[in-house]
Each structure stands twice: as structure tokens, then as C-alpha cells.
C-alpha positions as CSV (number, residue, x, y, z in Angstrom):
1,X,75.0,23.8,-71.7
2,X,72.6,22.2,-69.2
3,X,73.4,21.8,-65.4
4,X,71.5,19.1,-64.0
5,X,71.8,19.8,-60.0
6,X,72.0,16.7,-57.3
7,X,70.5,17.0,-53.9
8,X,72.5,15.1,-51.6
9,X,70.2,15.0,-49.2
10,X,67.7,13.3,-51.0
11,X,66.5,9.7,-49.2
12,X,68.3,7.1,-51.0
13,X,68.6,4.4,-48.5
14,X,66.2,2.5,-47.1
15,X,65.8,2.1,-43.2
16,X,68.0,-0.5,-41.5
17,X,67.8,-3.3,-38.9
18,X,70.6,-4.8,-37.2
19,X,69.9,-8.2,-38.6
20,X,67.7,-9.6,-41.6
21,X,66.1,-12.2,-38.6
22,X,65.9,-12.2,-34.9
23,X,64.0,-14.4,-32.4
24,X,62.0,-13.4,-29.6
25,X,60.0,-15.3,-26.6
26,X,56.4,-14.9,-25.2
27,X,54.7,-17.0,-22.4
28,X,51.4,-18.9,-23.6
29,X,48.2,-18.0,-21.8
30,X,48.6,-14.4,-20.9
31,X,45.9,-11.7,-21.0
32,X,45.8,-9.4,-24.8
33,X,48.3,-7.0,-25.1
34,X,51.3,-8.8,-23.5
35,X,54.7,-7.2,-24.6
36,X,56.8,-9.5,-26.8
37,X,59.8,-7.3,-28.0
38,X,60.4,-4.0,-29.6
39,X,62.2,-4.0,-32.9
40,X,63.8,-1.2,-33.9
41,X,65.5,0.3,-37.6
42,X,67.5,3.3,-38.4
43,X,67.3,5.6,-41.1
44,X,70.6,6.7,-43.0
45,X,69.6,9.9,-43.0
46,X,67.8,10.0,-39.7
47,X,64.1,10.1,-41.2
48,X,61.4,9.1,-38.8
49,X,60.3,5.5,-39.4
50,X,57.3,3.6,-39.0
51,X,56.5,0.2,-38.6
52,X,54.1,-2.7,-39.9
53,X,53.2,-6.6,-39.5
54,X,53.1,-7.9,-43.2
55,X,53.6,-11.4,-43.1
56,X,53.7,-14.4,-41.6
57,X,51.9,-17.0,-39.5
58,X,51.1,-14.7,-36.8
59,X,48.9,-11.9,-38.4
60,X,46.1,-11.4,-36.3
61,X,47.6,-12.7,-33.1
62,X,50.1,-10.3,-33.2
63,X,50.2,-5.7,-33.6
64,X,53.1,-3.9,-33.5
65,X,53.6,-0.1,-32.3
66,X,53.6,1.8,-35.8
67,X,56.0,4.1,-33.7
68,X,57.7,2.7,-31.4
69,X,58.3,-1.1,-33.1
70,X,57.2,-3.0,-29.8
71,X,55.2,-6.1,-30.5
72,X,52.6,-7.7,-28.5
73,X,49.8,-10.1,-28.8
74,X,46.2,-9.7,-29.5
75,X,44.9,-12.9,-28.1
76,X,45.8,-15.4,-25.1
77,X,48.2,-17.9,-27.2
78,X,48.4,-21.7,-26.3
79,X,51.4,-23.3,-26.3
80,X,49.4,-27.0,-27.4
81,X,47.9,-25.2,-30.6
82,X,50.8,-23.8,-31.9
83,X,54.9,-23.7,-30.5
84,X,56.1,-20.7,-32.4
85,X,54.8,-17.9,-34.9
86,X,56.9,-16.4,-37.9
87,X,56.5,-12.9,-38.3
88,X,57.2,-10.1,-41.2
89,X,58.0,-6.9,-39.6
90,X,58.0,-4.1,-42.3
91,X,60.5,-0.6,-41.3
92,X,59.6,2.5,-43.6
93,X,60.7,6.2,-43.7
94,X,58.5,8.8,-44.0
95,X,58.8,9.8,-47.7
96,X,56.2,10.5,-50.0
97,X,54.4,7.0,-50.8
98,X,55.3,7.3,-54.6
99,X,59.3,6.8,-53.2
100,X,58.7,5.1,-49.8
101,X,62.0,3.1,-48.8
102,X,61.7,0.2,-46.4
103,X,63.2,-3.2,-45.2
104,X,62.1,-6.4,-43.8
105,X,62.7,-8.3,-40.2
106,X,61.7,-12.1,-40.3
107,X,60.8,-12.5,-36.7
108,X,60.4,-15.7,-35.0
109,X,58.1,-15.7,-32.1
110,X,58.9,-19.0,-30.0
111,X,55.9,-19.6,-27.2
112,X,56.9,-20.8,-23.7
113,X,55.1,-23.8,-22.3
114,X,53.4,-23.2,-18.9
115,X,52.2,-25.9,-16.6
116,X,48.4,-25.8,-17.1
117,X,47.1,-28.9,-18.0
118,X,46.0,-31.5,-15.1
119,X,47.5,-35.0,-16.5
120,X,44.4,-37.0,-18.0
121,X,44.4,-41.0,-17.6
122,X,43.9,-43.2,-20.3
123,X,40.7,-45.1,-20.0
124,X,37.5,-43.5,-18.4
125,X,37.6,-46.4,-15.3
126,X,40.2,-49.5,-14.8
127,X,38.8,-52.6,-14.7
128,X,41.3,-56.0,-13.7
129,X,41.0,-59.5,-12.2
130,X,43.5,-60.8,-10.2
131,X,43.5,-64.6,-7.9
132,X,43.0,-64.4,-4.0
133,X,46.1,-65.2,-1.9
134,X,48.2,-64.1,-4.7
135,X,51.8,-63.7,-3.9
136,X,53.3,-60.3,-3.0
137,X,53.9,-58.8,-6.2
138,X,52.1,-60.1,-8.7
139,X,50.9,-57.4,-11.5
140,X,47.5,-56.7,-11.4
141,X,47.0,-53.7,-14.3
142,X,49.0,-50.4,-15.4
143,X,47.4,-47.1,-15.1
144,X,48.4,-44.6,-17.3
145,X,48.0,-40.6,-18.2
146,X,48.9,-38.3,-20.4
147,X,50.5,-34.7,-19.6
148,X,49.8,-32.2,-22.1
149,X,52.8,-29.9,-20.6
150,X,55.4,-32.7,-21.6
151,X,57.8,-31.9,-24.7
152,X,57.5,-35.3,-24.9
153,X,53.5,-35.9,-24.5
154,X,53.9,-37.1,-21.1
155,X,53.3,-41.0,-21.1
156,X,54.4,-42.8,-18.0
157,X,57.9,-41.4,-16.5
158,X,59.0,-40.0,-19.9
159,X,56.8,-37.5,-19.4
160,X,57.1,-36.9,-15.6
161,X,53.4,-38.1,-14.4
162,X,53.6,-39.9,-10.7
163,X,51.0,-41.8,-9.5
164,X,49.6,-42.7,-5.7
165,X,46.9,-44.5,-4.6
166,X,44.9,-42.5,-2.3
167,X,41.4,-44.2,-1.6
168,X,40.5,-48.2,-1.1
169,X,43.1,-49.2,0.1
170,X,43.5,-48.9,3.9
171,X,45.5,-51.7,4.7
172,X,47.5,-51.6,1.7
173,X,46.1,-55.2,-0.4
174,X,48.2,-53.5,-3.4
175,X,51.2,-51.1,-4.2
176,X,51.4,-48.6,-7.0
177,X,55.2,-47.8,-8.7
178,X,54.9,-44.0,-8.8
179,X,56.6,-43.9,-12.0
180,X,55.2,-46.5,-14.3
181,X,51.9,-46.5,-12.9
182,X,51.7,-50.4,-12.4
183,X,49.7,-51.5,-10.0
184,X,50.9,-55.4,-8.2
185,X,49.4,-56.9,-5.1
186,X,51.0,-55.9,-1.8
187,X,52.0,-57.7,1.7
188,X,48.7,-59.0,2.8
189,X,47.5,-61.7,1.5
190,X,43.9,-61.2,-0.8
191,X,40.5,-62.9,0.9
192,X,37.8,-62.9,-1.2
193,X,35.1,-64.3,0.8
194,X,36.4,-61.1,2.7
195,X,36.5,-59.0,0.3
196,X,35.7,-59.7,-3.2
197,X,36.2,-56.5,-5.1
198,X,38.1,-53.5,-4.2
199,X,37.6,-49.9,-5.6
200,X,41.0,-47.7,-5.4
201,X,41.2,-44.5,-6.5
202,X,44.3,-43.6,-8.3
203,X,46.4,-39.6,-8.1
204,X,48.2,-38.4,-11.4
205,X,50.2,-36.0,-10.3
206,X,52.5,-33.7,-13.0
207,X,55.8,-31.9,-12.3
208,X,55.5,-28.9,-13.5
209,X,55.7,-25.7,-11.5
210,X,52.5,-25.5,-10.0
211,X,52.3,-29.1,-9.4
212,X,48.6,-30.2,-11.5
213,X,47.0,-33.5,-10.1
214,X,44.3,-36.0,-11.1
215,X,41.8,-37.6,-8.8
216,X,38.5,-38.0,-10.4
217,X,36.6,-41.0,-11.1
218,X,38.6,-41.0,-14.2
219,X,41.4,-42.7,-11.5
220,X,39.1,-45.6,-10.6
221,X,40.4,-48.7,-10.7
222,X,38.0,-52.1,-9.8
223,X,40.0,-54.8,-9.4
224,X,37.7,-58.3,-9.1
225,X,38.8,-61.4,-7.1
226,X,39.1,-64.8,-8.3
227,X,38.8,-68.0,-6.7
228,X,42.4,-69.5,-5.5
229,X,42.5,-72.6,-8.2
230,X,44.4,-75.6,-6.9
231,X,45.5,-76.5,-10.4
């Protein structure tokens, strides 16, 4: 008769993580080697475990410590190229290779938006015509910009851009609407054998924490003035 002996202690189990999928966070723009999280698995039998990326969308932008399961980047990430990053996170004990155990963690690396974009207007310069003596009021053009910061790409008040005039217009011949960026005539009345074009220079300011503003020629707005018709 044969006896066939079982060691009990032998590694049948495979290391654990507390979940099959966990999310973590991570600021976009900051320097190589910025901690994300540290993932960690047990071992039923209290083997020493190691850890490796295998997967996912982030290989290459990501390492992970093969001992200690913390994971951080390996390049500045940006937020506008890409809002998250899936990740395979591989746990295995320290058996021989021929009977290596090991178990998977889906990680989902979500990027946080930071305020580093300066809203960008629309059109390179504003061109517009509008009639001498006008009434107070009348809409002369709309200015426009774009934040980049904005969830929802930052058009006009959705996405939280204000504008100010803040050049060309010292007795104030026109009035901006902070929110919608559209530009009318103001109080005084328009002269132009006075004054027969006028050059303003147009702020785009964002909300974001630091505040990012606009004033380049980009904000230029020429606004001609046409003869007061009779008709």
C-alpha cells in the first residue's frame, strides 16, 4: 500500500485584494513621481507579495512600487489630453515561477482639472460698424472666449469667462455685459466727426482658482462709425 503525503502548507491561494476595482485621484500638471495611491493584497498564507502594472491605458504614464504597491506617475499628466487612465495592477506571491499565484486590481485613475489655461477669444481682432448718435444701447458686436478649464468648454457664462473693457474707452462711448460678452453703445452720445473709430481693448478673465485673464491684442475690438442717415 502507497501513502501519498499532503503538505498543508503548500501555497494554494492566490494573493488577495479587498476589491476586484477601486478608484483613485491625481492632480494634472505635477512634476514625475507624484504619489497616486498605494494598493495593497494579502497572502493566505502570509507569503511576501509583489506587485506589477500589466494593463491598461496608463502603461507608461504610470510605475508602481514592486514592494510596497504605491503608484505614481512618470510624466506631468494634462487634464485636456486625457480625464482618466485605467489601470491593471497585477499582486503575486513569491513562489517559484513554474506555480506563481496572483490576482488582478482594475484601477481607475481619474485626473483633477487645475486652473491653467488663460481663456482664448474667438477671432484674432473684432471688427464692427455701428451709426453715430446711436441710442443708448444699441448692440454693437459680441466678444467671445473659450476656457479650456471649463467641464463645459467654457463659452460665454456657461463656462464662467467675464469680460471688461479696460482700454479706449475713457469716457465710456460703450458698455460690455460681463457675462455674455456683448458689447452696446453707452450714455454718450457717438460723434464721428469727433471721433470716427474707436479701438477698445477687451479682459477675459476665468474663475478658476488662480483667476487666468486675457488682454492681448487678441481682445481688440475696432468699432467704425457711420454717418447718422436721416432715412
Amino acid at each position: 500500500m502507497e501513502i501519498h503525503l499532503l503538505n498543508i502548507d503548500a501555497n494554494r491561494l492566490p494573493p488577495q485584494f479587498p476589491d476586484s476595482a477601486m478608484e483613485a485621484s491625481v492632480e494634472e500638471n505635477l512634476p514625475t513621481g507624484a504619489e497616486v495611491v498605494r494598493v495593497k493584497a494579502k497572502s493566505p498564507v502570509g507569503a511576501p507579495i509583489t506587485y506589477r502594472l500589466v494593463g491598461g491605458s496608463g502603461l507608461g504614464r504610470f510605475a508602481i512600487d514592486a514592494a510596497s504597491g504605491v503608484v505614481t506617475t512618470t510624466t506631468t499628466l494634462d487634464y485636456e489630453k486625457a480625464q482618466h487612465y485605467w489601470l491593471v495592477v497585477r499582486a503575486e506571491d513569491s513562489s517559484p515561477a513554474s506555480s506563481t499565484l496572483y490576482s488582478h486590481l482594475h484601477l481607475l485613475v481619474r485626473l483633477v482639472n487645475m486652473n491653467d489655461h488663460a481663456p482664448i477669444f474667438s477671432r484674432p481682432m473684432y471688427f464692427a460698424k455701428v451709426e453715430e448718435n446711436s441710442a443708448e444701447g444699441k448692440e454693437v458686436l459680441k466678444v467671445e472666449a473659450t476656457d479650456l478649464d471649463s467641464p463645459l468648454g467654457g463659452k460665454g457664462s456657461s463656462g464662467g469667462v467675464r469680460y471688461a473693457i479696460v482700454k479706449g474707452n475713457p469716457q465710456s462711448n460703450f458698455v460690455i455685459d460681463e457675462s455674455s460678452g456683448h458689447v452696446t453703445t453707452g450714455k454718450r452720445r457717438l460723434d464721428r466727426e469727433t471721433q470716427a473709430e474707436h479701438e477698445l481693448t477687451i479682459r477675459a478673465c476665468d474663475q478658476g482658482q488662480p483667476q487666468i485673464c486675457t488682454t492681448t491684442i487678441a481682445g481688440t475690438v475696432v468699432i467704425h462709425l457711420t454717418t447718422y442717415s436721416l432715412n
